[in-house]
C-alpha positions as a Markdown table, in Angstrom:
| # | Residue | x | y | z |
|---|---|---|---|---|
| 1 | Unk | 195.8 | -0.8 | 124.9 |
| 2 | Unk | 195.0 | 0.2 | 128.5 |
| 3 | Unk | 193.8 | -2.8 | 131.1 |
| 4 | Unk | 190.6 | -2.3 | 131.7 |
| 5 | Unk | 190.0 | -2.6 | 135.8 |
| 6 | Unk | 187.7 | -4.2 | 137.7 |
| 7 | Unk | 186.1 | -4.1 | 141.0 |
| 8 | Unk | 186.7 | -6.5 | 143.4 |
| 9 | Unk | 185.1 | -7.0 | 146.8 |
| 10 | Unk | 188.1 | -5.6 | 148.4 |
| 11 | Unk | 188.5 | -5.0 | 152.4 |
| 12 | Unk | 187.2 | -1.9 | 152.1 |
| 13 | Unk | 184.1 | -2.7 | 150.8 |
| 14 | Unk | 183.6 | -5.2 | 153.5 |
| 15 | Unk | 184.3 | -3.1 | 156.6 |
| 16 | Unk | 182.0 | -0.6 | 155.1 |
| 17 | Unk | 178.9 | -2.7 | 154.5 |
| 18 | Unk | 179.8 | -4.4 | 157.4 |
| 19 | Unk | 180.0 | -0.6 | 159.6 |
| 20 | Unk | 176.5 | 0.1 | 157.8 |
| 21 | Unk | 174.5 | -2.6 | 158.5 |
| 22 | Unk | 176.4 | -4.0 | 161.9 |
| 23 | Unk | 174.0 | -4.9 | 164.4 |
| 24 | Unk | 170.9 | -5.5 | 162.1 |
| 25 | Unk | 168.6 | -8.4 | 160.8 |
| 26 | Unk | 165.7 | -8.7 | 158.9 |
| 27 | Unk | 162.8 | -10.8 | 158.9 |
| 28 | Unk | 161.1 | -10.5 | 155.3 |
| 29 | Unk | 157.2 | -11.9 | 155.1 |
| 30 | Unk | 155.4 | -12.5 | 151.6 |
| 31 | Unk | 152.2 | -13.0 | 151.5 |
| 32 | Unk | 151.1 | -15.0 | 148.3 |
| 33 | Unk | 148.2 | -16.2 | 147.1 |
| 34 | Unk | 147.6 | -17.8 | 143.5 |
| 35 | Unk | 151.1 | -16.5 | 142.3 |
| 36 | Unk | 152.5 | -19.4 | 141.0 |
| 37 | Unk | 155.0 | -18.4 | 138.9 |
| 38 | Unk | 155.9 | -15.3 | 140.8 |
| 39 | Unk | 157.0 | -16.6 | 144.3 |
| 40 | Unk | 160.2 | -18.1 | 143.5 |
| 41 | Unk | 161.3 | -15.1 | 141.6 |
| 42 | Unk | 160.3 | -13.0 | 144.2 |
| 43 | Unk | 162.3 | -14.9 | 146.9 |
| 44 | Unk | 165.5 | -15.1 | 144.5 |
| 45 | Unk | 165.1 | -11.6 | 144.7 |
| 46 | Unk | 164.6 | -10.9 | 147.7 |
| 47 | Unk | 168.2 | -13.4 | 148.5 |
| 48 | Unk | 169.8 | -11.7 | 145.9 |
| 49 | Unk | 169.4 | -8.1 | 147.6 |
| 50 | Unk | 170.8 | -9.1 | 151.1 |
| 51 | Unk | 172.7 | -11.8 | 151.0 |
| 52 | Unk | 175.8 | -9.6 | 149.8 |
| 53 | Unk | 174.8 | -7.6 | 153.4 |
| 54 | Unk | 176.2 | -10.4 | 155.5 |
| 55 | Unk | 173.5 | -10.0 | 158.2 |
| 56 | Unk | 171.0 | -12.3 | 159.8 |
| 57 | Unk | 167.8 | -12.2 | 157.5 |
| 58 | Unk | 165.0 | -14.5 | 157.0 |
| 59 | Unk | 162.2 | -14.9 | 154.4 |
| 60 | Unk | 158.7 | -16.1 | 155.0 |
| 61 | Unk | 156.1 | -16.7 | 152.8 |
| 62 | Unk | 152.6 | -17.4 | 153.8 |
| 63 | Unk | 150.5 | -19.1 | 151.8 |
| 64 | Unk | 146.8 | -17.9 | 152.0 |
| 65 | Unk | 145.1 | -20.7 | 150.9 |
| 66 | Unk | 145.9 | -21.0 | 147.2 |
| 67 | Unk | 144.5 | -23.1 | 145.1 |
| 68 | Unk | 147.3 | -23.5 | 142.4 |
| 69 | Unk | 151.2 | -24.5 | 142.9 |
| 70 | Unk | 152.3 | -21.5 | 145.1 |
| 71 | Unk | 153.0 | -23.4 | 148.4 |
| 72 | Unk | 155.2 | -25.9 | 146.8 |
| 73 | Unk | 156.6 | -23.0 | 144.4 |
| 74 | Unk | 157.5 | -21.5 | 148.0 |
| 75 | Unk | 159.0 | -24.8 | 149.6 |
| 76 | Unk | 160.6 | -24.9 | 146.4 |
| 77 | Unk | 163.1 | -21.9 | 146.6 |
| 78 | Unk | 164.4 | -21.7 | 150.4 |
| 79 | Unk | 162.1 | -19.7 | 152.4 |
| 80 | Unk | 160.3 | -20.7 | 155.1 |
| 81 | Unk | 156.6 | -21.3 | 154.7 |
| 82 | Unk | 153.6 | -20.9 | 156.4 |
| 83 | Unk | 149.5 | -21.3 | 155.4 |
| 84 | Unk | 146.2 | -20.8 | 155.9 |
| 85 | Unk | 144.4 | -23.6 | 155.3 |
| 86 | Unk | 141.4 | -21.6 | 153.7 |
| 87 | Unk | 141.9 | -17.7 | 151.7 |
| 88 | Unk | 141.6 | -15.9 | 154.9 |
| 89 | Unk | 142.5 | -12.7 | 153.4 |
| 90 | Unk | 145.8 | -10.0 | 152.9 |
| 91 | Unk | 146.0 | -8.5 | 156.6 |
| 92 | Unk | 145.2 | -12.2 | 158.3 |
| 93 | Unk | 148.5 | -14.0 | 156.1 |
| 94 | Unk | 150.8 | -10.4 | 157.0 |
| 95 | Unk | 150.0 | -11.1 | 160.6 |
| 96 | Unk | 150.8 | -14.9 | 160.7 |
| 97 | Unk | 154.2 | -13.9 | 159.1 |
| 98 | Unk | 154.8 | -10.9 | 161.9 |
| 99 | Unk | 154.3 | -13.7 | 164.7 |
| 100 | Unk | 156.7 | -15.5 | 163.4 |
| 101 | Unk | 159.4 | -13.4 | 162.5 |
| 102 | Unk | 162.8 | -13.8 | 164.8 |
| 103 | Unk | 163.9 | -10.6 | 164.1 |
| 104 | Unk | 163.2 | -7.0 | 165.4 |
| 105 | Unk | 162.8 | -5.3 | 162.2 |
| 106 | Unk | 160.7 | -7.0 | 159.7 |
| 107 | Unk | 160.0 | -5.7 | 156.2 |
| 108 | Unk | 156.6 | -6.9 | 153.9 |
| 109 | Unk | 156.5 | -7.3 | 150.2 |
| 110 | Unk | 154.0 | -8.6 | 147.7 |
| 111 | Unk | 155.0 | -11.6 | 145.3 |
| 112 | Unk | 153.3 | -10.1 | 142.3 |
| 113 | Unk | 156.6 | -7.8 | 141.0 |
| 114 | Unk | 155.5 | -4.4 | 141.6 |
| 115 | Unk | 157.9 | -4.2 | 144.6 |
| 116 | Unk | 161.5 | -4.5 | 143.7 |
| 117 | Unk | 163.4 | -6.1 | 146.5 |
| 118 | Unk | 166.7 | -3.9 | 145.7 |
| 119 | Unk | 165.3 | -0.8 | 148.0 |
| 120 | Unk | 165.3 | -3.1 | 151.3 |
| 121 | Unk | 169.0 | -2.6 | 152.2 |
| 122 | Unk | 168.6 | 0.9 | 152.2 |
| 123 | Unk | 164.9 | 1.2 | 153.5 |
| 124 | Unk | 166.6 | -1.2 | 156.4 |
| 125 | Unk | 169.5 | 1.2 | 157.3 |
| 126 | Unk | 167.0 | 4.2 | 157.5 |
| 127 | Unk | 164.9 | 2.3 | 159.7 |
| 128 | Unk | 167.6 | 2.4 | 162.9 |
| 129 | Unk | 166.6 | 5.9 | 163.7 |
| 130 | Unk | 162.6 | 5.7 | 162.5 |
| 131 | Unk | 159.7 | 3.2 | 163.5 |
| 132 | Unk | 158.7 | 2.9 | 160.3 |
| 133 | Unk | 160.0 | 3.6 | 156.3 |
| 134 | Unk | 157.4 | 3.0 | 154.0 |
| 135 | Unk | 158.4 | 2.9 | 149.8 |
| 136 | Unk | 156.6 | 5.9 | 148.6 |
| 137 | Unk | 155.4 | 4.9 | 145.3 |
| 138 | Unk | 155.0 | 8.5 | 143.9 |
| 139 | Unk | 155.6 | 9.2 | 140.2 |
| 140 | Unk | 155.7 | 5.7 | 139.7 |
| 141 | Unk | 152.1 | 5.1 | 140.7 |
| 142 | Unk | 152.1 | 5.5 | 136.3 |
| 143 | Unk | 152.0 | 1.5 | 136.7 |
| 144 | Unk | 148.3 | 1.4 | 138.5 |
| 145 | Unk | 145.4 | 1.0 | 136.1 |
| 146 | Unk | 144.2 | 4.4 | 135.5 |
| 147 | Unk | 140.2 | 3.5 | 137.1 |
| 148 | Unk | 142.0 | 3.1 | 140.4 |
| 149 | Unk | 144.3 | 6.1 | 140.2 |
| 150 | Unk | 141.5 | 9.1 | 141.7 |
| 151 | Unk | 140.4 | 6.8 | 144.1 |
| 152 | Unk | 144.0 | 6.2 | 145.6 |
| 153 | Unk | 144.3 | 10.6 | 145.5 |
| 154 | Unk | 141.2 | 10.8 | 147.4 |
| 155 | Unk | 141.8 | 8.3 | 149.8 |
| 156 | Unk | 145.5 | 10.0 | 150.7 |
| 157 | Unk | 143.8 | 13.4 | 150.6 |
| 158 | Unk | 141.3 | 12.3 | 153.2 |
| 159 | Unk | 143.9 | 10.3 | 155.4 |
| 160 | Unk | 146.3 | 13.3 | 155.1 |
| 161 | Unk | 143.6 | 15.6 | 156.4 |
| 162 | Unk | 142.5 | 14.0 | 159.1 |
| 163 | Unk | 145.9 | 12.6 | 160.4 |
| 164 | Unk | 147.4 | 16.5 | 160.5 |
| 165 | Unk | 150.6 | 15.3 | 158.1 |
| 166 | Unk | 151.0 | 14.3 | 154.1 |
| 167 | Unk | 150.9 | 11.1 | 153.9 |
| 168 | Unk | 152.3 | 10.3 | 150.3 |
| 169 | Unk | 151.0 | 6.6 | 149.8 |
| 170 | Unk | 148.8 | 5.2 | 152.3 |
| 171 | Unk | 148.8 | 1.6 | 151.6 |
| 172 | Unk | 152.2 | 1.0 | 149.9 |
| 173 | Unk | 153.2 | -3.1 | 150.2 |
| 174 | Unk | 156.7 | -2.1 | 150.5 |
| 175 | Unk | 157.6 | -1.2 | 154.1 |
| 176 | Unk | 159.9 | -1.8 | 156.8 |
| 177 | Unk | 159.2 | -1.3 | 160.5 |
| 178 | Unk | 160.1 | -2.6 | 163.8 |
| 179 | Unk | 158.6 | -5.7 | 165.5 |
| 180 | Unk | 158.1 | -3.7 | 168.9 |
| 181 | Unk | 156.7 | -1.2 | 167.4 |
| 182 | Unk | 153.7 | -3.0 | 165.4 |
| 183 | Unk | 153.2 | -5.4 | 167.9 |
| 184 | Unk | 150.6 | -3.3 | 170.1 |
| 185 | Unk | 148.7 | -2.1 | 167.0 |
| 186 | Unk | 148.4 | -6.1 | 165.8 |
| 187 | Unk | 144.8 | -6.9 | 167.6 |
| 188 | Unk | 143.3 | -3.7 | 165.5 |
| 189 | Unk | 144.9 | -4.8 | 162.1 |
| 190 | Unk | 142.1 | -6.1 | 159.9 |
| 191 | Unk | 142.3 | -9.3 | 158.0 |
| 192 | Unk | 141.7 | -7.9 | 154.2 |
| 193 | Unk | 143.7 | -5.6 | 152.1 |
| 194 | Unk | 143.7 | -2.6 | 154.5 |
| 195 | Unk | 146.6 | -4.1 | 156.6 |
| 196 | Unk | 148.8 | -1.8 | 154.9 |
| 197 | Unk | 146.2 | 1.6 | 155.3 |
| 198 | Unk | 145.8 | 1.0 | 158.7 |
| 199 | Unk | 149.1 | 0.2 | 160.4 |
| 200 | Unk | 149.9 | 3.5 | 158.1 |
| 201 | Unk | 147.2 | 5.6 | 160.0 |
| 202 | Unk | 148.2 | 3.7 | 163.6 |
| 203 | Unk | 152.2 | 4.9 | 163.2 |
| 204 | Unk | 151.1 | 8.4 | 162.6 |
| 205 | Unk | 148.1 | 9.2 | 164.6 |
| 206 | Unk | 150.3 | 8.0 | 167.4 |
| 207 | Unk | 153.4 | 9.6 | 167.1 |
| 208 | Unk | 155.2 | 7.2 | 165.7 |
| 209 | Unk | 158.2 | 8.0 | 163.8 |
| 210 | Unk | 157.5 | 7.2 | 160.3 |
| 211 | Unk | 159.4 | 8.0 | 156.3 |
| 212 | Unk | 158.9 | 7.3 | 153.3 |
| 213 | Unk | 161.4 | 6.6 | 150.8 |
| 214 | Unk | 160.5 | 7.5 | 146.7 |
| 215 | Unk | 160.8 | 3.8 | 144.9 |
| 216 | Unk | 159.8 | 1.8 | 141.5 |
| 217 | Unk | 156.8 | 0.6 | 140.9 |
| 218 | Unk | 156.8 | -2.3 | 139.0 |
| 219 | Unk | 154.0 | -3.4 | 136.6 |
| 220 | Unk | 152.5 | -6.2 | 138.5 |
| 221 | Unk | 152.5 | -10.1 | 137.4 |
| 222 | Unk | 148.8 | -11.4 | 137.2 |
| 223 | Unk | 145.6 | -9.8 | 138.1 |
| 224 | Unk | 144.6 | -7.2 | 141.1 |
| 225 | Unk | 142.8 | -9.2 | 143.5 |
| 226 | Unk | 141.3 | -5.7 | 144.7 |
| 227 | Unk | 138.0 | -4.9 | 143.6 |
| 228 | Unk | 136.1 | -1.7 | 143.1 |
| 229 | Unk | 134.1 | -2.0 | 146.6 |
| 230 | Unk | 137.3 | -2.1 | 148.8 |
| 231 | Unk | 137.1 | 1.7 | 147.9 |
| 232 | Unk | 134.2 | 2.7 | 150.1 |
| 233 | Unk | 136.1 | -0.1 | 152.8 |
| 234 | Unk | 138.8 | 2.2 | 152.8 |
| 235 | Unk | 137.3 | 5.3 | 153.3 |
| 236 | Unk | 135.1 | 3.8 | 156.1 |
| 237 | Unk | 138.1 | 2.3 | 157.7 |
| 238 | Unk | 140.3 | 5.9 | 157.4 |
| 239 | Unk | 137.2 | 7.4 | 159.2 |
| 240 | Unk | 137.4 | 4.7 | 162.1 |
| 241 | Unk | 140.9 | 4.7 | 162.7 |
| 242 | Unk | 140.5 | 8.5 | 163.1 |
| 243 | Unk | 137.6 | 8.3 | 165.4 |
| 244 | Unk | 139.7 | 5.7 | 167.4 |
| 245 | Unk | 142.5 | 7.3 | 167.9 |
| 246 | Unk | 141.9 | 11.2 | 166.9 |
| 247 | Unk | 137.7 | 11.5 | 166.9 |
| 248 | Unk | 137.8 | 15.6 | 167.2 |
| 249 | Unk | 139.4 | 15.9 | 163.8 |
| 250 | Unk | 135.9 | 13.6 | 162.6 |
| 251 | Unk | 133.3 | 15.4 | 164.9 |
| 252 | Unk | 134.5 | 19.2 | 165.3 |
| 253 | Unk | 134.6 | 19.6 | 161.5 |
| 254 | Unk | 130.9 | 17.2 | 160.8 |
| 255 | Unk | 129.8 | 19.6 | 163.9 |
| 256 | Unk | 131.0 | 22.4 | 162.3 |
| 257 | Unk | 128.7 | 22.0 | 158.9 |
| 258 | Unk | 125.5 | 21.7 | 161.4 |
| 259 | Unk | 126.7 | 24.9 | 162.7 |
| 260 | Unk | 127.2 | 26.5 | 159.7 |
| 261 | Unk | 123.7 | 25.1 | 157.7 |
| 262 | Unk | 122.1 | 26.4 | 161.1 |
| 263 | Unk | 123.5 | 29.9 | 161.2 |
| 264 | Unk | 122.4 | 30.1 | 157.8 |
| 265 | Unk | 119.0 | 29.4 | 157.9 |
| 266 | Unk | 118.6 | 31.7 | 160.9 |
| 267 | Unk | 119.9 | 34.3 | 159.1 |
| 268 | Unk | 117.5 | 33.5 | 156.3 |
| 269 | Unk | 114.1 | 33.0 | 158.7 |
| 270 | Unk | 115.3 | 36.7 | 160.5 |
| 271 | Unk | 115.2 | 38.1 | 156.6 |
| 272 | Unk | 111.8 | 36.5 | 156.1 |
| 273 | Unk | 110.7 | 36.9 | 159.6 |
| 274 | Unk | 109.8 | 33.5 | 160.0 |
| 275 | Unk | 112.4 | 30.9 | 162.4 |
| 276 | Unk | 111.7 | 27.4 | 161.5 |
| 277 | Unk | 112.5 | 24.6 | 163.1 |
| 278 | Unk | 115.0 | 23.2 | 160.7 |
| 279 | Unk | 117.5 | 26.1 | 162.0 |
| 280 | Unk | 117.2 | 24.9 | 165.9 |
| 281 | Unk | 117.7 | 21.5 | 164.5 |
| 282 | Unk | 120.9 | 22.1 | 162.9 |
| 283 | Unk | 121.6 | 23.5 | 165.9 |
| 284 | Unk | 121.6 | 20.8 | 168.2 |
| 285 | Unk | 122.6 | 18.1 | 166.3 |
| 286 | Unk | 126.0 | 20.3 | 166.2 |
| 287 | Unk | 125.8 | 20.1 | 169.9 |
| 288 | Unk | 125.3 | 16.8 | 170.0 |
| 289 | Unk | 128.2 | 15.6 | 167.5 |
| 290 | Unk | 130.6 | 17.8 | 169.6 |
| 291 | Unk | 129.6 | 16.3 | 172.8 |
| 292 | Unk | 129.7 | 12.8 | 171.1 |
| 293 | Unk | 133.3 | 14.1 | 169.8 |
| 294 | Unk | 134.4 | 15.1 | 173.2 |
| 295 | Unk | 133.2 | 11.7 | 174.8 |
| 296 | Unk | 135.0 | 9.9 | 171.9 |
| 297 | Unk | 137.9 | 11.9 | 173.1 |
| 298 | Unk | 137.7 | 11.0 | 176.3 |
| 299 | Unk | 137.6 | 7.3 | 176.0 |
| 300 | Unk | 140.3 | 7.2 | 173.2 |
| 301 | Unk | 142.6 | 8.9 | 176.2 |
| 302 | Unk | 141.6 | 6.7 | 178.6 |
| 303 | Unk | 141.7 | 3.0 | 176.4 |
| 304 | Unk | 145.0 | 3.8 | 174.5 |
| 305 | Unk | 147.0 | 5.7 | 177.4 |
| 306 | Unk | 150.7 | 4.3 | 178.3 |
């Protein structure tokens, strides 16, 4: 009967993770809030993905305030923890944790499951030559609750548009970036759950080099602490971040339909022989958007120059 063999960690294997991930770190922040239960699992995991790596890494879980065992779940398993004394929201616990973070690339993951730590290592080594690798749910997205699945299409549809690239998944919580990088963008980052949407729309409407990377979606431990209004919040926040950093891809286009609904109804007063005022109207206020685009423009150039 033949031996069967087995795999050591041999030399081998140690020079080559140690030639593939020479020369980087990782600072890891985890927001939590109510997910006791979930945080120590999620830090074992997190331990268990890049401890083999032999690199300098971190984990930092920020407590946002919860009113169950999570903090002391947290003290519990190792990491270093951080709180806010009161709920202060998704965005506002991310950014304590980027402060804090020692290291120049720093990756975010959510504590309820859905993000399986196992694609850090690799999202990490892609990362040397990009800005920004973001987990690109994809296929996966089967796990999200069907009511929430057109709203996330639509919102990537309208963000893709208006930021002139695809953008598979706009607010993934799986993503690795550099410290340098997010730094500047920090003071524009929003306290709630667009964190993720807007840093996404930052990266890209400023040249920023950014990937994503297909991963698992887990099926999530506990209950969505979105709700049904931070749909509309989206969309008005895509729309801002555009008109802050790229306003002519907002105000040509909404000019463009005052054009269009004007031209019309000129061509139908000249058929009846009657011009109203309704076509001169259009008319204008398509002047006006433009030169409200142009000025937008203008200071976006100005405030967020090198």
């Amino acid at each position: 009967m033949k031996k069967p063999t087995t795999k050591t960690a041999d030399k081998s294997d140690t020079v080559k993770i140690a030639g593939e991930y020479d020369g980087l770190s990782l600072s890891v922040v985890i927001p939590a809030y109510n997910e006791q239960g979930a945080v120590h699992t999620t830090v074992e995991d997190v331990q268990t993905h890049l401890a083999p790596l032999g690199i300098p890494y971190e984990i930092i879980v920020v407590d946002d305030g919860s009113t169950d065992g999570t903090r002391q779940e947290a003290i519990d398993s190792g990491a270093t923890v951080d709180w806010n004394e009161v709920n202060s929201g998704y965005g506002a616990t991310l950014k304590r944790g980027v402060r804090q973070a020692q290291y120049e690339y720093i990756a975010i993951l959510d504590t309820d499951g859905t993000y399986p730590a196992r694609y850090l290592p690799d999202m990490l080594v892609k990362c040397r030559t990009q800005d920004m690798v973001v987990g690109d749910r994809g296929a996966a997205m089967k796990n999200v609750p069907l009511i929430r699945r057109p709203a996330k299409k639509f919102l990537n549809k309208l963000a893709s548009l208006l930021a002139e690239r695809p953008l598979n998944d706009l607010n993934s919580g799986l993503r690795v970036f550099r410290k340098t990088e997010l730094i500047p963008f920090l003071p524009l980052l929003p306290q709630n759950f667009s964190f993720t949407t807007t840093i996404t729309l930052c990266m890209t409407c400023n040249g920023k080099r950014m990937i994503y990377t297909p991963i698992e979606y887990g099926k999530r431990v506990g209950k969505s602490k979105i709700r049904p209004v931070d749909f509309i919040n989206f969309i008005i926040l895509v729309l801002r971040v555009m008109v802050l950093f790229n306003p002519l891809r907002v105000f040509i286009p909404l000019g463009l339909g005052f054009f269009a609904l004007g031209l019309i109804k000129l061509v139908y007063d000249i058929f009846i022989g009657n011009l109203s005022e309704s076509a001169i109207f259009a008319f204008l206020a398509a002047i006006m958007i433009w030169s409200l685009g142009l000025i937008a423009d203008m200071i976006s150039r100005l405030h967020l120059r090198p």
